[in-house]
N, C-alpha and C positions, 0 to 999 in steps of 0.2 A: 784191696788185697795186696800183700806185701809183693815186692820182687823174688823170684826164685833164689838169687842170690845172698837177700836179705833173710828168707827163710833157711837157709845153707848156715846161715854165721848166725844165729839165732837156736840153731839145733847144736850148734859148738859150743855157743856161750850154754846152754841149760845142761850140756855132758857137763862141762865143767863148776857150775854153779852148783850140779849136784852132790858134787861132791865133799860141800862145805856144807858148816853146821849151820850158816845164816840165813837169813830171810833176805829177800831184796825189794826193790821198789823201782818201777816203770813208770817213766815222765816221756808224755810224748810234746815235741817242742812246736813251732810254725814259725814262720817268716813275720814280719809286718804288714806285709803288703794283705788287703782282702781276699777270700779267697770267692773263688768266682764259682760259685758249685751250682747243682741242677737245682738243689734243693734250696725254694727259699727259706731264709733264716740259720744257713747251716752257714755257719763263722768258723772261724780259727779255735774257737773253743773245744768246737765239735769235732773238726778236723784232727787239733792234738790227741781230743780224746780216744779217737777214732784209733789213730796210729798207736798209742799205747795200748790200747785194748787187742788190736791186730797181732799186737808183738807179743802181750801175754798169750795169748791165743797159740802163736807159734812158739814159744817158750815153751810151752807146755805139753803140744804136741810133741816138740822135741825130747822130752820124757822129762821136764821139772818137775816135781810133784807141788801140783797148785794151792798148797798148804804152805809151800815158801814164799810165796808173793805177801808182803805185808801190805801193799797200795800199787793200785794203780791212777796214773793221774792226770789227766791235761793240762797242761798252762798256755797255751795258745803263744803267743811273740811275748809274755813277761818274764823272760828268764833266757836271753840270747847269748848263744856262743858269740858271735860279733859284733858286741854292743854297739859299736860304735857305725857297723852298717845296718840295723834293724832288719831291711828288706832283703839280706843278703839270703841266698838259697842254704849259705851253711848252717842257718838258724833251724832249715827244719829237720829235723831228726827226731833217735829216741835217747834219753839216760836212763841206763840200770847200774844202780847201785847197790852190791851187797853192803849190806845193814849192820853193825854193831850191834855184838850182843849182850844185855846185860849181867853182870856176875852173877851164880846163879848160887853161891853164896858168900856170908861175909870172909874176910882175913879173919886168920885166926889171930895176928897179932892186931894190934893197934896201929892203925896207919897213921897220915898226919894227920894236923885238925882242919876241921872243917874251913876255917881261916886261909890257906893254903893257897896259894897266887898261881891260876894255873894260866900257860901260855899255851895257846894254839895256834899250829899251822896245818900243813895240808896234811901230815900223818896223824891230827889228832891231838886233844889234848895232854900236855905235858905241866909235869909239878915243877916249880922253880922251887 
């Protein structure tokens, strides 16, 4: 079960996510380190998956309408905030990402061609 605080900023972020036209998508993260649970068998798999399911859960409660979740997802320790310490505690978390959405139809003119050298950084792809 999440922290009270966590469910607090959680019911902030679904005010605000509601009121875009996107979808998003919940990753929940882990540490490297094993996780020491009651339950045999229960890994950092389960654990990510665990806390992404908890968070949609209170996303939702928070009033998201659960038609904007495109995924939710587990990745356990393959995808670290601080690659470079695996076992660090900032690795476990959650990411929500609102989603790109696709045109919903074509230009009316002619864009470029399909040939078109596109450069991307962190705001996304761009045409040179």
């Amino acid at each position: 079960k999440p922290l009270d605080r966590t469910v607090a900023l959680l019911k902030k972020i679904s005010e605000v996510v509601q009121k875009l036209p996107n979808r998003i998508s919940v990753t929940g993260h882990t540490d490297a380190l094993p996780f020491k649970g009651s339950q045999q068998g229960y890994s950092n798999w389960e654990l990510s998956s665990d806390r992404a399911l908890a968070s949609r859960r209170a996303l939702v409660d928070g009033g998201l309408n659960p038609d904007r979740l495109a995924m939710v997802v587990g990745r356990a320790s393959e995808d670290p905030l601080v690659p470079e310490d695996p076992n660090s505690p900032r690795n476990r978390r959650i990411s929500i990402v609102i989603l790109r959405q696709a045109p919903t139809h074509k230009p009316a003119t002619p864009g470029p061609s399909s040939s078109a050298q596109f450069k991307k950084d962190w705001t996304g792809p761009r045409i040179q």
